[in-house]
Chimera marker file (.cmm) of the C-alpha trace (Angstrom):
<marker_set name="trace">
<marker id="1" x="115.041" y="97.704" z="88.151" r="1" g="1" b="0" radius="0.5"/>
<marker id="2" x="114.635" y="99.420" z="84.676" r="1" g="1" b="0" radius="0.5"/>
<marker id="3" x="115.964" y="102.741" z="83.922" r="1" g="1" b="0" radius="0.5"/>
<marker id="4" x="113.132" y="105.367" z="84.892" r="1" g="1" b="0" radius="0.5"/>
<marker id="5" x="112.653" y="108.753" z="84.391" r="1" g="1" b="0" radius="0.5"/>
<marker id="6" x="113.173" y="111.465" z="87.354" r="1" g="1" b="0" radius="0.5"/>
<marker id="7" x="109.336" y="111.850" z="87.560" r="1" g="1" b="0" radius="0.5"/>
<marker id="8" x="108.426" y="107.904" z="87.515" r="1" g="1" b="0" radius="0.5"/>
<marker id="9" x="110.972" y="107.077" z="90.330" r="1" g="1" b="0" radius="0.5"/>
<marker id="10" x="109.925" y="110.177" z="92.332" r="1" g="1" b="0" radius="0.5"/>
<marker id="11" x="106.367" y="108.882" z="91.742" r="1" g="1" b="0" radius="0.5"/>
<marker id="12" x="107.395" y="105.467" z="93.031" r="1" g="1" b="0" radius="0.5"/>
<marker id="13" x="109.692" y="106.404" z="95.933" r="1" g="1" b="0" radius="0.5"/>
<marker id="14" x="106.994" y="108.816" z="97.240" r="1" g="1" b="0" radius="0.5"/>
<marker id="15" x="104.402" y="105.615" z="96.570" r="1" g="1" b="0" radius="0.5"/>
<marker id="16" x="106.644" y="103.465" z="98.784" r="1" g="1" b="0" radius="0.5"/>
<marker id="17" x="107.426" y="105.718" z="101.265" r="1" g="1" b="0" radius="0.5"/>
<marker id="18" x="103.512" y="106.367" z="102.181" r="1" g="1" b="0" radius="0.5"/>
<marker id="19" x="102.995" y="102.871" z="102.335" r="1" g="1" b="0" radius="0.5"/>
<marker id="20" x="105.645" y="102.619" z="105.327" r="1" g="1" b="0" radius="0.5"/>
<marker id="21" x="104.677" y="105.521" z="106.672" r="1" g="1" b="0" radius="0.5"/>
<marker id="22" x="100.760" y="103.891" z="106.858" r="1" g="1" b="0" radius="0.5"/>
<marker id="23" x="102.184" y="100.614" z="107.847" r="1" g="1" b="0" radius="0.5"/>
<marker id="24" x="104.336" y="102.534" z="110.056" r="1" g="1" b="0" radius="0.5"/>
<marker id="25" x="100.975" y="103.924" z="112.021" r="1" g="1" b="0" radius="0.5"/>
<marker id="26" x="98.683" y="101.271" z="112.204" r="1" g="1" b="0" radius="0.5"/>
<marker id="27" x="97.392" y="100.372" z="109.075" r="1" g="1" b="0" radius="0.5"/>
<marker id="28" x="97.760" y="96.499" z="108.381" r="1" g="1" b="0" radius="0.5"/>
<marker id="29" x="98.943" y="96.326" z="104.409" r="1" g="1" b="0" radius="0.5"/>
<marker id="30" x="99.838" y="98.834" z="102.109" r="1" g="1" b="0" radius="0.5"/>
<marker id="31" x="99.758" y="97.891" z="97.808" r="1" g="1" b="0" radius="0.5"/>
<marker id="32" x="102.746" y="99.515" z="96.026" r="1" g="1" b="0" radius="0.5"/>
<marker id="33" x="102.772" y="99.492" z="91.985" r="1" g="1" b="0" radius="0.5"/>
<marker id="34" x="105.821" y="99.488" z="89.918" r="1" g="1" b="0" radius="0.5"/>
<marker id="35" x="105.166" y="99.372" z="86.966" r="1" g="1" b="0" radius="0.5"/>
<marker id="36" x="103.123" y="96.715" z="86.305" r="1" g="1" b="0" radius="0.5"/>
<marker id="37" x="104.038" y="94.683" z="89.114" r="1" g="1" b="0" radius="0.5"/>
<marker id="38" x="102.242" y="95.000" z="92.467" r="1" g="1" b="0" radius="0.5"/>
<marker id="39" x="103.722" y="93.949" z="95.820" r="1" g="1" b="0" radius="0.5"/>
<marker id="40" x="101.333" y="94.144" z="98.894" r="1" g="1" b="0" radius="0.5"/>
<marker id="41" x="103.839" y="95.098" z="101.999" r="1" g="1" b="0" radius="0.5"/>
<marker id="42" x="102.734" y="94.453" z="106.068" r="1" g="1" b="0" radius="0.5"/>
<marker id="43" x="104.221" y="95.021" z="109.288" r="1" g="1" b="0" radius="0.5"/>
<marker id="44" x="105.670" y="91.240" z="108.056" r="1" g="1" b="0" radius="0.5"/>
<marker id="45" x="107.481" y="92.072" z="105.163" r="1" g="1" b="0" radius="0.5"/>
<marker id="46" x="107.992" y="95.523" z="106.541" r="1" g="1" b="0" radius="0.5"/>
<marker id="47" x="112.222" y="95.401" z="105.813" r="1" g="1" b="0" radius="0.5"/>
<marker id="48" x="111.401" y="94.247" z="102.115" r="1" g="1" b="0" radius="0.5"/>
<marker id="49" x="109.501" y="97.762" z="101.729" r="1" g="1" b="0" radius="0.5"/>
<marker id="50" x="112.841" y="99.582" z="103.543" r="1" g="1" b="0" radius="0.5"/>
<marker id="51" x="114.983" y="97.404" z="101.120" r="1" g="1" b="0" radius="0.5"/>
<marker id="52" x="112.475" y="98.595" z="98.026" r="1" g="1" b="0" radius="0.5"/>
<marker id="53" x="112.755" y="102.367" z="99.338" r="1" g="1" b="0" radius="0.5"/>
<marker id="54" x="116.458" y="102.115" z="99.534" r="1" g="1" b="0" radius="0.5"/>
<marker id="55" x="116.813" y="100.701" z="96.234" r="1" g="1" b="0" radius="0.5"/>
<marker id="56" x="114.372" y="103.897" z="94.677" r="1" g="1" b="0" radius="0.5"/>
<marker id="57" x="116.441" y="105.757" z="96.812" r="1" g="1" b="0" radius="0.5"/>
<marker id="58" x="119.638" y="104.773" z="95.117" r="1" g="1" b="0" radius="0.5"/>
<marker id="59" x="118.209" y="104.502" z="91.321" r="1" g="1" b="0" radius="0.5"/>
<marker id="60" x="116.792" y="108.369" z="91.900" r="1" g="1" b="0" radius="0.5"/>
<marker id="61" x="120.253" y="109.878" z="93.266" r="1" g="1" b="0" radius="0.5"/>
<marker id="62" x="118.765" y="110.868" z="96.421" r="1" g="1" b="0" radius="0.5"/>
<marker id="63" x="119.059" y="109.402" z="99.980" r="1" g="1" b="0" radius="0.5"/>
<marker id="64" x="117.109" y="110.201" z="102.901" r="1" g="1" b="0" radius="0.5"/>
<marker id="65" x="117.161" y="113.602" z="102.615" r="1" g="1" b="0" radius="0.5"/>
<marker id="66" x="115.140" y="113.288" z="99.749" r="1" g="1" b="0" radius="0.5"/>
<marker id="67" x="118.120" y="115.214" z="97.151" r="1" g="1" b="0" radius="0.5"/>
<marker id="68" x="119.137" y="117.281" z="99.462" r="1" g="1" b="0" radius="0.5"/>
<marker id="69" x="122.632" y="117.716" z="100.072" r="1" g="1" b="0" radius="0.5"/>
<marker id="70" x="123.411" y="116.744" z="104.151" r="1" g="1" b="0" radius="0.5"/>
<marker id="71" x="125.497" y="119.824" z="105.888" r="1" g="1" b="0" radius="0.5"/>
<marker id="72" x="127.669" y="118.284" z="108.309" r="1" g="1" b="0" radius="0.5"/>
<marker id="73" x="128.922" y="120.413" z="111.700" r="1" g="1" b="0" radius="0.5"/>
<marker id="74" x="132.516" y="121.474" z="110.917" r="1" g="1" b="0" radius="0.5"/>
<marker id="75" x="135.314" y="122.217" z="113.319" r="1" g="1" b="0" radius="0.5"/>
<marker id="76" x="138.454" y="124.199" z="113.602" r="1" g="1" b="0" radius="0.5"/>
<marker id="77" x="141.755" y="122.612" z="115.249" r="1" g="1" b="0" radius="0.5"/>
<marker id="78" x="144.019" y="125.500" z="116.318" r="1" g="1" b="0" radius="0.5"/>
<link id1="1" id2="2" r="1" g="1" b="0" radius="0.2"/>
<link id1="2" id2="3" r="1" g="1" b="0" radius="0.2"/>
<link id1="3" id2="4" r="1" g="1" b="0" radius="0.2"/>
<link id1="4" id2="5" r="1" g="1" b="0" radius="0.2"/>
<link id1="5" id2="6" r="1" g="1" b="0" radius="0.2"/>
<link id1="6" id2="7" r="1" g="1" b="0" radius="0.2"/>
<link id1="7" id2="8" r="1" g="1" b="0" radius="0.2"/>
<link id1="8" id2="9" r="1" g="1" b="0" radius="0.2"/>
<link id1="9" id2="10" r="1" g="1" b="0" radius="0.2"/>
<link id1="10" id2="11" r="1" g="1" b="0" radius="0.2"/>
<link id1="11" id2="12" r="1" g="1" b="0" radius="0.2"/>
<link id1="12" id2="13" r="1" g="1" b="0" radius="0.2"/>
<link id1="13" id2="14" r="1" g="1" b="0" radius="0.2"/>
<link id1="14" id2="15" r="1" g="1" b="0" radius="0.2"/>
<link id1="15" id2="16" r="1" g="1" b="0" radius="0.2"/>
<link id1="16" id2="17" r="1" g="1" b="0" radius="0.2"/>
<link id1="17" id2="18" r="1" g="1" b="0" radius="0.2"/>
<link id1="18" id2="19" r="1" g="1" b="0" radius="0.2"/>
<link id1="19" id2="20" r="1" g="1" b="0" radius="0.2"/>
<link id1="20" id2="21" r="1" g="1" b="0" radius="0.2"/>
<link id1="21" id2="22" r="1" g="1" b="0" radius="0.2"/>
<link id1="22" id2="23" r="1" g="1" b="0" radius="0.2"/>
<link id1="23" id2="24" r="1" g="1" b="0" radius="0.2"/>
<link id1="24" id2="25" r="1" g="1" b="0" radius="0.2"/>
<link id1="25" id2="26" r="1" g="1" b="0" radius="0.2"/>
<link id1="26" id2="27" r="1" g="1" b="0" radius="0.2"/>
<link id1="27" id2="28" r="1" g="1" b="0" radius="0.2"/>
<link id1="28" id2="29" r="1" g="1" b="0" radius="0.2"/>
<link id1="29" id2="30" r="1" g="1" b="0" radius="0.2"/>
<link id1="30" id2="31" r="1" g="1" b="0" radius="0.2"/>
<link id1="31" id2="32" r="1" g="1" b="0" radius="0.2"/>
<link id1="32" id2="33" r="1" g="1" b="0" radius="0.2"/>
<link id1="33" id2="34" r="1" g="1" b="0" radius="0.2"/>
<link id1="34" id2="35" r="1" g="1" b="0" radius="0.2"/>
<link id1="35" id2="36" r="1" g="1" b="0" radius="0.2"/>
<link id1="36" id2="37" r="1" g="1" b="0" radius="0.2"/>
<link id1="37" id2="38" r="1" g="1" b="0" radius="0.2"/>
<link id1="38" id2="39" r="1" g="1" b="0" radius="0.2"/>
<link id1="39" id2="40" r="1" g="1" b="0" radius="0.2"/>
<link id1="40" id2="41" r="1" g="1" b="0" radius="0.2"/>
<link id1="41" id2="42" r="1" g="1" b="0" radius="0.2"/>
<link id1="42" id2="43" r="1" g="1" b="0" radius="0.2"/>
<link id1="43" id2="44" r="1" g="1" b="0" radius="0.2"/>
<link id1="44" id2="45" r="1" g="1" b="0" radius="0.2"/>
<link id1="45" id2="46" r="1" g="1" b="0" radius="0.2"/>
<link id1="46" id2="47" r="1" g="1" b="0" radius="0.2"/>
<link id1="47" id2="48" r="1" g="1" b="0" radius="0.2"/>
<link id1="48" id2="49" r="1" g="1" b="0" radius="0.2"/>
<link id1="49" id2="50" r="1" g="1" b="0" radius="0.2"/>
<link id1="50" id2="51" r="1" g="1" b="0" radius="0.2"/>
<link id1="51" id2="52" r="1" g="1" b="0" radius="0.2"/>
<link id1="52" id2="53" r="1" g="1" b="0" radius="0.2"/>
<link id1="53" id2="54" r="1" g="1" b="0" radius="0.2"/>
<link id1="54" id2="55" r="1" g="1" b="0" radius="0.2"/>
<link id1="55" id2="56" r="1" g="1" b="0" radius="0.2"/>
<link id1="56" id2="57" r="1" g="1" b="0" radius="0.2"/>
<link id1="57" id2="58" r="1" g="1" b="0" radius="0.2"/>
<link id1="58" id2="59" r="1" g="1" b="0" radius="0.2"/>
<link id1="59" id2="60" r="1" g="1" b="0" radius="0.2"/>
<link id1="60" id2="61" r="1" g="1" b="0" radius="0.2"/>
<link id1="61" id2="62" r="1" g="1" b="0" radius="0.2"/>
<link id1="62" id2="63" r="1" g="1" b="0" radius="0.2"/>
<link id1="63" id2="64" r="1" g="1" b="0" radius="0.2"/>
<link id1="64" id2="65" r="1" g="1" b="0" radius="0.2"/>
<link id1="65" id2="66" r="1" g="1" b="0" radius="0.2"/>
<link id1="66" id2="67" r="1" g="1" b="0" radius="0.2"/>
<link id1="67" id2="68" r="1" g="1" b="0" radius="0.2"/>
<link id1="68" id2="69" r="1" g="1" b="0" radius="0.2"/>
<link id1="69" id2="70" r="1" g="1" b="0" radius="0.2"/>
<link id1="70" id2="71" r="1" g="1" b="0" radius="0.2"/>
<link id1="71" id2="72" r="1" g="1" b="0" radius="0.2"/>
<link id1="72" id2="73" r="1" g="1" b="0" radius="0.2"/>
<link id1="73" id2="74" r="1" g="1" b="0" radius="0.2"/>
<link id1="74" id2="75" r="1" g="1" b="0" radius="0.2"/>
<link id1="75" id2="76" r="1" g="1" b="0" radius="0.2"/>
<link id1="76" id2="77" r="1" g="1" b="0" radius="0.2"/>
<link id1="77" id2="78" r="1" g="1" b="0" radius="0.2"/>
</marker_set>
């Protein structure tokens, strides 16, 4: 992938992520643009969309949690 700008991958990870979610309830193919390139994802090709999120996820800086930091339960050994 090209460099992008905070605003086009945010555009394009929140693109691919409601195409899984549709996919993800019922509906049978989903179109995602980047850039000029179009990929039509279905429940098929399903882990190529995951793999594409991943990927946005990665190039943006944020994971999952959409940029959020994760807080993780902390203990205290005496």
């Amino acid at each position: 992938m090209s460099c992008l700008t905070t605003e086009q991958c945010r555009a394009y990870l929140a693109e691919a992520r409601a195409a899984l979610h549709a996919i993800s309830t019922g509906k049978h193919r989903q179109t995602v643009q980047y850039g000029e390139r179009r990929v039509t994802y279905t429940q098929a090709n399903v882990a190529d969309l995951r793999a594409y999120i991943s990927q946005l996820e990665a190039q943006c800086g944020c994971g999952a949690t959409g940029g959020a930091s994760v807080r993780r339960p902390f203990g205290v050994i005496w």
